[in-house]
C-alpha positions as CSV (number, residue, x, y, z in Angstrom):
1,X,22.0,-4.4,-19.1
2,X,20.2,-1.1,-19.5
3,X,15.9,-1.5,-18.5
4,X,13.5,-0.7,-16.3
5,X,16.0,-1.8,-13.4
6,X,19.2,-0.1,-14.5
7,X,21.0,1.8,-12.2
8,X,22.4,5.3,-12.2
9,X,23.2,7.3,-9.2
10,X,24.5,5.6,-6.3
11,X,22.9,2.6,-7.6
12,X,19.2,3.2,-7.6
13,X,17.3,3.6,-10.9
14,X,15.4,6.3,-11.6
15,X,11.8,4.7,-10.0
16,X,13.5,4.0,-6.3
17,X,14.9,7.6,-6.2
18,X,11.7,9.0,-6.8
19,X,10.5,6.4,-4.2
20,X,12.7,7.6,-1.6
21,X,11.7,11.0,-2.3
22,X,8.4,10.4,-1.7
23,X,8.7,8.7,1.6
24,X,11.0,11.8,2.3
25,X,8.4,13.7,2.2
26,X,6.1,11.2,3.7
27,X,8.0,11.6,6.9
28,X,8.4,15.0,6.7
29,X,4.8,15.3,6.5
30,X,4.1,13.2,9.5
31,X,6.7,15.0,11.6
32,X,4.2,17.9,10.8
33,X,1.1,16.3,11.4
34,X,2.0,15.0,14.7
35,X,1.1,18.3,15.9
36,X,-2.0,18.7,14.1
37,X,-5.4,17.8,15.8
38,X,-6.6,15.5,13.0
39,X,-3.7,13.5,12.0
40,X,-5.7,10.4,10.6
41,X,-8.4,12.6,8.6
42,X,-5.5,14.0,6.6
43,X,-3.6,11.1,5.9
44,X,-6.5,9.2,4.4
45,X,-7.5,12.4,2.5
46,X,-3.8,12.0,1.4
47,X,-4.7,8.6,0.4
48,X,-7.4,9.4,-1.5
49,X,-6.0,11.7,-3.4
50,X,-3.3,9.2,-4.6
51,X,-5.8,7.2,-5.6
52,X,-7.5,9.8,-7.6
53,X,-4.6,10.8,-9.5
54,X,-4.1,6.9,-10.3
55,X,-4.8,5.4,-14.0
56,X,-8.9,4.4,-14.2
57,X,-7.9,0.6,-14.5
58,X,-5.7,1.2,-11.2
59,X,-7.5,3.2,-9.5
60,X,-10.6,1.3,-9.3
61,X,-9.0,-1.3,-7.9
62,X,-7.0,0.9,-5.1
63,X,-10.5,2.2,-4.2
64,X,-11.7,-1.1,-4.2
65,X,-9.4,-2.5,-2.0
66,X,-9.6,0.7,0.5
67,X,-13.0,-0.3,0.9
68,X,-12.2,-3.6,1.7
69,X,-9.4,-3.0,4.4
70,X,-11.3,0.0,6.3
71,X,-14.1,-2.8,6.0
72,X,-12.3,-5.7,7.0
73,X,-10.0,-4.1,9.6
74,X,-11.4,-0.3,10.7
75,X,-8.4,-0.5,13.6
76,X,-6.0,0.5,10.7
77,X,-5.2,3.7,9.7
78,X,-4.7,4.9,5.9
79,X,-1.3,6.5,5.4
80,X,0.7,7.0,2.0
81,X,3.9,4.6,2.2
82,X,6.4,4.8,-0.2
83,X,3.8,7.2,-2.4
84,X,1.4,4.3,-2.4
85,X,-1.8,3.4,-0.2
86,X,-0.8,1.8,3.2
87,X,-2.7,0.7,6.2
88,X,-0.8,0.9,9.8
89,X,-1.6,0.0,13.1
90,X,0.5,2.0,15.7
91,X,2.6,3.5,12.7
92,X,3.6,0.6,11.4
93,X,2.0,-0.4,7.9
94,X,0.3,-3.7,8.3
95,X,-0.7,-3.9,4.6
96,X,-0.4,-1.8,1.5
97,X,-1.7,-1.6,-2.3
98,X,0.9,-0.8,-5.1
99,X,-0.4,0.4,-8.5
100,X,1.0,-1.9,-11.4
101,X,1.1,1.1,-13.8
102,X,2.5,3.4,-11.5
103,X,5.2,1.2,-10.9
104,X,5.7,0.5,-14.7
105,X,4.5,-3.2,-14.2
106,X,2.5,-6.0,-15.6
107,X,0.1,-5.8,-12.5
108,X,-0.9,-4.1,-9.0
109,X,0.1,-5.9,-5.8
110,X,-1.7,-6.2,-2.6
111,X,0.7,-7.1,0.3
112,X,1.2,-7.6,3.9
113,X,4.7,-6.5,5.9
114,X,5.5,-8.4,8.6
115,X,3.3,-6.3,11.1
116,X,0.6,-8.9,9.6
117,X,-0.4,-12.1,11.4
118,X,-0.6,-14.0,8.7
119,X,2.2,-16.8,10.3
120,X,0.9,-20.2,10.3
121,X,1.8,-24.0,11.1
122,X,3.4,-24.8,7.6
123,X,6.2,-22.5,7.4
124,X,4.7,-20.8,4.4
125,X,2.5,-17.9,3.2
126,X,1.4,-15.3,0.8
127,X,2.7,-12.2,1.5
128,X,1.9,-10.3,-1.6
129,X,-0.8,-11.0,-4.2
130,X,-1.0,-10.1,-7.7
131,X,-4.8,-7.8,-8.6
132,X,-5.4,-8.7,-12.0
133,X,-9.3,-8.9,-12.6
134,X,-10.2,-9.9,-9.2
135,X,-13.3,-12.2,-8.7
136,X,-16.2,-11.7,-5.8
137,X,-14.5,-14.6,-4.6
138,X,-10.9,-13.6,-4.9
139,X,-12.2,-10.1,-3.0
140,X,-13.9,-11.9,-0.2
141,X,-10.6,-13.8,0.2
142,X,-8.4,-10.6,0.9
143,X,-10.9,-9.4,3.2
144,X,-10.4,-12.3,5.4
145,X,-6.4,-12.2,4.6
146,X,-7.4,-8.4,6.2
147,X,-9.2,-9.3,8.9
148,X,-6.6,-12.3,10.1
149,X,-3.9,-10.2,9.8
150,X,-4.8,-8.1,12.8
151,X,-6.0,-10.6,14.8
C-alpha cells in the first residue's frame, strides 16, 4: 500500500519526518529565545513568515485566521508548532492553523488541543474544522470557538 501515508524509516513517511524536524528546530529555537528580551515579537515574526511562504489560496486564509485569534483572544501568543501557525497560552498551544496544501491535503484545518475550553454538557465537540471557502458567518463562528476556548 504505497501513498501519501506509506512508511519508510522507522515508520514515519516522508511528511512526519520533516514534521519532526521542524518541531526540532522549533524547540531548539525556543531554548534560544528564552534568553532573548523579545521572545513573543520573534515568534509571531516567525509566524508570519510561514504564512508568507504559504500557497496564495492558503495563505489568505492563515492570515485570515491570525487576525481572527489575536482578535478574538490577544492573551495568546503566536508560535510555529509542528512548522505550522499555533496560538499558546503559557507554552501550551491552545489552537493552531494547518495549511491543506502544505500538508498535501484536500483542505486546511483549524483546530483546538486540549488546552481549549471547549468541553461541554453533551459529551461532544468539534475539535478541528475543515477552511474551505469560509462564510462571514462561518468566520464569526470560529471567533467565538476562539474566544470560548480561553475562557
Amino acid at each position: 500500500m504505497a501513498g501519501k501515508g506509506a512508511t519508510s524509516v522507522g515508520g514515519f513517511s516522508a511528511q512526519e519526518r520533516a514534521a519532526m524536524k521542524e518541531r526540532a528546530a522549533e524547540l531548539k529555537a525556543d531554548a534560544r529565545r528564552a534568553r532573548a528580551a523579545d521572545r513573543a515579537a520573534a515568534d509571531e515574526a516567525d509566524v508570519l513568515a510561514k504564512i508568507a511562504t504559504m500557497p496564495q489560496e492558503d495563505r489568505a486564509l492563515a492570515e485570515r485566521v491570525h487576525s481572527i485569534v489575536t482578535t478574538a483572544a490577544p492573551e495568546l501568543a503566536p508560535k510555529l508548532y509542528y512548522g505550522q501557525p499555533g496560538y499558546s497560552r503559557d507554552g501550551k498551544v491552545v489552537c493552531f492553523f494547518r495549511s491543506g496544501q502544505m500538508d498535501k491535503e484536500r483542505y486546511s484545518t483549524f483546530g483546538f488541543s486540549v488546552q481549549a475550553g471547549l468541553d461541554d454538557d453533551s459529551g461532544l465537540w468539534a475539535t478541528s474544522f475543515a477552511l474551505v471557502q469560509p462564510t462571514e458567518a462561518a468566520w464569526e463562528r470560529l471567533a467565538a470557538l476562539v474566544r470560548h476556548a480561553v475562557e
